[in-house]
N, C-alpha and C positions, 0 to 999 in steps of 0.2 A: 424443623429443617435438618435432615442429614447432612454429614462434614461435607460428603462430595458435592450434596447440592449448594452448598455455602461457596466448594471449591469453582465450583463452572460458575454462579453467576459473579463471582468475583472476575475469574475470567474475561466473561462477559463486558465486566465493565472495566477493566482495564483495556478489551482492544475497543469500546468507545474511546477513551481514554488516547488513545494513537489516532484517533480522526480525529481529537480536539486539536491535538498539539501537530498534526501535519497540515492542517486546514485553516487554523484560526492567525496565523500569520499572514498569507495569503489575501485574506477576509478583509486584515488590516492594515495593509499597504498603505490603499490612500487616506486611511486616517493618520497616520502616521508622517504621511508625505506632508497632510494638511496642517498637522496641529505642532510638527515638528520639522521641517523642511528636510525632511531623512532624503537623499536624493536614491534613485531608482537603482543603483548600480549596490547600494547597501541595502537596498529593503532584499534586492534580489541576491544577495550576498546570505541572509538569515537563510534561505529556501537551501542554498548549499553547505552549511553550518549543520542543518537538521540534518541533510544528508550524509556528511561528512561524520558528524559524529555516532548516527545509525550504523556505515557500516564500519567504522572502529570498532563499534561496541561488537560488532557481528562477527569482526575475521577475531578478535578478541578472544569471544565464545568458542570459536573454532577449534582453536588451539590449545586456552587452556582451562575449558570447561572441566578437566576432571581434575584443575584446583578448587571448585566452587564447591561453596555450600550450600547445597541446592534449594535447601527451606531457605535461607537467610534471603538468598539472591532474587530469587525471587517474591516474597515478602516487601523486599524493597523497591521493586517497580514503581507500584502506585506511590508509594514517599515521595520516589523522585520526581515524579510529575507534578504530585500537589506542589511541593516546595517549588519546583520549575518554574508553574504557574502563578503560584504567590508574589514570587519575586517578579517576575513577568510584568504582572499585572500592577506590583507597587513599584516599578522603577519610576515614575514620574515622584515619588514621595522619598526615595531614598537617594535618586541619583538625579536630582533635579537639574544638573548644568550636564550631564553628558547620558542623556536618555537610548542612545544607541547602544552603548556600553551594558546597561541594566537588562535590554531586548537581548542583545548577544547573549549573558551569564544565564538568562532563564530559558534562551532557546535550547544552551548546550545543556543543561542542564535536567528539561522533558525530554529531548531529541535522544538523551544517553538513557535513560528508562524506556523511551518507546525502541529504542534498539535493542533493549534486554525482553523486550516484552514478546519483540518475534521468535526470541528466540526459544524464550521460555514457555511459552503461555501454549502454544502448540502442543509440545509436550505432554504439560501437566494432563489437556485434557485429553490426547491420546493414552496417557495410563490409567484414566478411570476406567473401570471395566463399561461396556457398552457392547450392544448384541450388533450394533453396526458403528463403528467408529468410524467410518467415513463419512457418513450424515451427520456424526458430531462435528469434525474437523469444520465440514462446510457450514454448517449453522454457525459457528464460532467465528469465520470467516465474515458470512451476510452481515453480523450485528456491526462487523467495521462499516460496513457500505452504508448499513440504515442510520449508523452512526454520524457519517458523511451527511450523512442530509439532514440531519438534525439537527448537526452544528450550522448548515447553509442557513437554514431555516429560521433555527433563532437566533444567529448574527445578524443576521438581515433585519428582522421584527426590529430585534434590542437595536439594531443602528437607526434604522428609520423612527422608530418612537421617542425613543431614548436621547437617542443622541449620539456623536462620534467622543465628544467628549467626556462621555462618562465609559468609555472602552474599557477603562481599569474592571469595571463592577460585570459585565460581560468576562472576562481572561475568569476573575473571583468566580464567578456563580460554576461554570466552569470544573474549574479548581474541586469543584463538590463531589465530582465523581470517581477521582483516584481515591479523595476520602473514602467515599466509601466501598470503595474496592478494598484498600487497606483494612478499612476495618472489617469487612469477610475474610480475608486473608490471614489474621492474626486471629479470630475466631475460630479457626479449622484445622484440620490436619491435612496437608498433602502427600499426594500420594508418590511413592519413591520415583526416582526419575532414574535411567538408567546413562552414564558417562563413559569414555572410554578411560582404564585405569592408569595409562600413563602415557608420555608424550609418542609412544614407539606406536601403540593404536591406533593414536592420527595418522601417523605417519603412513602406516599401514592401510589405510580407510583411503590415501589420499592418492594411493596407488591405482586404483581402483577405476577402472575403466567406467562403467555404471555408474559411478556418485557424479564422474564428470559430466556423464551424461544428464542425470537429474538437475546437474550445477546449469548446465544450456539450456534445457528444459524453461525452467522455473527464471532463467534471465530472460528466455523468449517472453515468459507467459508476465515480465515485470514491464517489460520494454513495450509488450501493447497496452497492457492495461494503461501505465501510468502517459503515456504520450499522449492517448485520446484524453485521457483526464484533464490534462495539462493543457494540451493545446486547444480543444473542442470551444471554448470559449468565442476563444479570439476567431480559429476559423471560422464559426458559424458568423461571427460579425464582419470579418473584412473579406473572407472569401465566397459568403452565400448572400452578405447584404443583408442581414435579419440586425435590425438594431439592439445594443447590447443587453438593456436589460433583459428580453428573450433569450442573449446569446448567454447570457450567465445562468438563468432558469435552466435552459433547457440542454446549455453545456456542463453543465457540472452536476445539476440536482437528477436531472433526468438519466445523464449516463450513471450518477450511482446509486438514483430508482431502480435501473435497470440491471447494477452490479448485484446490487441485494438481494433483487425477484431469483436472478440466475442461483444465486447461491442458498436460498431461502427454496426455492424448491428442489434445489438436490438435495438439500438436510430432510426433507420429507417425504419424496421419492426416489430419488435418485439408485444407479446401480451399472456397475462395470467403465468408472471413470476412467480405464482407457480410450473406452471409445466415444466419450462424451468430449475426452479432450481434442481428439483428430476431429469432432465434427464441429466443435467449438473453431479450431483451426479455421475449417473449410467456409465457416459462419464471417468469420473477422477476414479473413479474404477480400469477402463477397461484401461487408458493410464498408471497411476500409476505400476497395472499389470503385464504391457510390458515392463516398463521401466524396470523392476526389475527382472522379471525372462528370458525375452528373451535375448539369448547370439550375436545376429545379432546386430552389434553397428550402420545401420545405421536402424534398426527398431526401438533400443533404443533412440537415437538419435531422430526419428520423435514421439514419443513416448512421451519424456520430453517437445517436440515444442508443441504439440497438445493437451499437461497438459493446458496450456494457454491458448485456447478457452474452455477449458471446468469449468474452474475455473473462465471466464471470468465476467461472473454475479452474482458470489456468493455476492463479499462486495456488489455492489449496489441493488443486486435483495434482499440483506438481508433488505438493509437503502430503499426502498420499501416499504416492509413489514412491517416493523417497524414501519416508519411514519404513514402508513395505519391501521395500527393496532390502533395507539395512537395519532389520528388528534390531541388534545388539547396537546399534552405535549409539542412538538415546539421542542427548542433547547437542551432540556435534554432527547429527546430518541437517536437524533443525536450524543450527546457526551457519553453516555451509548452505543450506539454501535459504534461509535470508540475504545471506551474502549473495550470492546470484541472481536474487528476487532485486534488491536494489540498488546492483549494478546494472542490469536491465532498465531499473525506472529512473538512473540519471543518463544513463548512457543515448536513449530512446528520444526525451526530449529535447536533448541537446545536437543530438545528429539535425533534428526537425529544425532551430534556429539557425544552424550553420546555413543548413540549405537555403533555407528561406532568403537569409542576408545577402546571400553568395548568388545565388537568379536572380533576387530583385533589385540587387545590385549593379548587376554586370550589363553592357550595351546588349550584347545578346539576349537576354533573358526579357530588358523593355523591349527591344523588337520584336520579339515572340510575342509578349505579352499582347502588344497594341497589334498584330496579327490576329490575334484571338478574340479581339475585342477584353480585355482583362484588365486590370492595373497591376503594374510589375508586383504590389507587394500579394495580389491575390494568384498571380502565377506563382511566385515565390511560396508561398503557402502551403500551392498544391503538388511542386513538386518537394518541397516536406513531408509533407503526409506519405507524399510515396511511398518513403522508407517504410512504412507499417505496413504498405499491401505487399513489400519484399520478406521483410521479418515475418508475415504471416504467413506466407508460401513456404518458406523454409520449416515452419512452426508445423505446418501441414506434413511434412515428407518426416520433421523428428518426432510427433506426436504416431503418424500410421506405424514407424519403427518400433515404438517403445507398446503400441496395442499390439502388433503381431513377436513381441520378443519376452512381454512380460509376464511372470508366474505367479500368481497371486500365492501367498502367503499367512495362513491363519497363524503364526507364531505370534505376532505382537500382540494378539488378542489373547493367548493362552498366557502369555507370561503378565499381560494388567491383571489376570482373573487370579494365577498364583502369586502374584505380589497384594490381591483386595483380599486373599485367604490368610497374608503371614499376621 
């Protein structure tokens, strides 16, 4: 096995590694709720913790990546996650009277790896020479989403067979895959990454009319993905009426079947993600749409599934663009659009709650509702989602912009090929 190919499935399995630790929280709520009376304002408190310390780590990178040591820093990704996850998973054995405290230390603890991980991991495999690097990006991409349902998959098995109580040996088994990321990682050599050389470059980079653009971009393209993700659940249960265990299959495992098909075949065919992005747009429109005003739940239903391929290429087709836009800037336009990617996915499904609370709260909103024949909280719902058929419209006019404005660029392919020749 070649360094490089040691280096990409290392890769590989550290952005698995970012679906364990963004999803396996989530998973375990209500074991959590059950076995330790955690109350719902702290479980939902960890989900902002992960966030919170992602984009630390990312406006972080922004700034002062051309301190880093870019082998070191990376290297230690997968450390920080196993360790994360260790700790994670033995806080009942080490912090047995205050088990919230033990979840918090191991959430900030993967959550501050999986935010070095967007930042970096990108990168590394944008510089291996490749005769189309943009079907690298994207397959690099899919393995998160396939990832996604792999942890749905086997949480679920191991909860159901297993047990809620044996959670710890689930976070463990887990745990096995930044191992062995690390240990491809420390096996290899990577390949040079390129920084900006001092603080004046950022500076300079941040002036920059374009990168703010790619920065909107890739927050549009964070703020659909991650809403549908987030909320498709629940919708499909209280606003189409499909009972939950369906609404959880088919809200979470099928939107990111459907994340992975999308990115999974543009790593094999794909070509000219400009305009894959403006039709992806025009796609999430038209699904968002249905979700939202058709009353058929299982139209709604394939509707929220099919959000998923059409949002499928936004993050990478953004981190495309980006890097292609800005060959020299390396590791600081990749941590700049992370930064934008997960201001978008906190930003997106929190507009969606406010809504929600705020209609199905208000006299207005239940007289609507029972006008419609509705329950306030499934009017509430729907005009939530709204938000994503407006962010998509708008995703639509910045996406035809950026295909009728952009120049494609072969520089960052010439300069991987003179850095695999030094």
């Amino acid at each position: 096995m070649s360094n490089y190919k040691k280096v990409k499935y290392a890769c590989y399995a550290t952005n698995v590694t970012m679906s364990i630790v963004g999803n396996l929280s989530p998973i375990l709520f209500l074991t959590f709720r059950s076995l330790y009376s955690i109350s719902y304002s702290l479980l939902g408190l960890l989900v902002l913790i992960n966030f919170s310390t992602q984009l630390f780590v990312d406006l972080m990178c922004s700034f002062f990546s051309h301190k880093f040591n870019m082998s070191v820093a990376i290297k230690t990704i997968p450390v920080l996650a196993t360790i994360g996850l260790i700790l994670y998973a033995m806080t009942p054995f080490i912090l047995p009277n205050n088990i919230y405290l033990g979840l918090v230390i191991g959430t900030i603890i993967f959550s501050a790896s999986s935010g070095f991980a967007e930042v970096l991991i990108s990168p590394v495999i944008a510089a291996i020479p490749s005769e189309n690097p943009e079907r690298e990006m994207s397959k690099l991409h899919s393995i998160y989403a396939w990832g996604v349902v792999g942890v749905i998959i086997i949480s679920t098995l191991f909860l159901l067979f297993i047990g809620k109580e044996s959670w710890q040996w689930l976070a463990l088994i887990f745990a096995t895959v930044p191992l062995i990321a690390t240990l491809l990682f420390f096996s290899s050599t990577l390949p040079k990454l390129e920084t900006p050389e001092k603080m004046s470059g950022v500076i300079k980079l941040l002036k920059n009319k374009g990168l703010w653009l790619c920065f909107f971009a890739i927050f549009l393209g964070g703020l659909l993905e991650c809403t549908m993700a987030q909320w498709s659940s629940s919708y499909i249960e209280q606003a189409l009426g499909i009972p939950k265990v369906w609404g959880d299959i088919f809200g979470v495992a099928l939107f990111s079947v459907m994340l992975g098909l999308g990115r999974s075949l543009y790593a094999k065919f794909g070509k000219n993600i400009t305009k894959v992005l403006f039709l992806s747009a025009i796609g999430c429109v038209v699904c968002y749409l249905l979700a939202v005003v058709v009353n058929v739940p299982v139209i709604g239903l394939i509707a929220c599934a099919l959000t998923g391929f059409t949002v499928a290429m936004m993050w990478p087709g953004c981190l495309i663009i980006g890097a292609d836009r800005f060959p020299t800037a390396g590791v600081f336009i990749y941590a700049m659009m992370a930064s934008g990617g997960d201001l978008g996915a906190a930003v997106g499904p929190q507009l969606v709650g406010i809504i929600t609370d705020t209609v199905s709260g208000s006299s207005f909103g239940i007289d609507l509702a029972t006008r419609l024949s509705l329950t306030p909280e499934q009017l509430g719902m729907k005009c939530g989602l709204l938000i994503g058929v407006l962010f998509a419209i708008i995703a639509v006019f910045v996406f035809l912009y950026i295909m009728k404005t952009h120049k494609k660029t072969t520089l960052p392919l010439q300069e991987q090929n003179a850095i695999s020749e030094q």
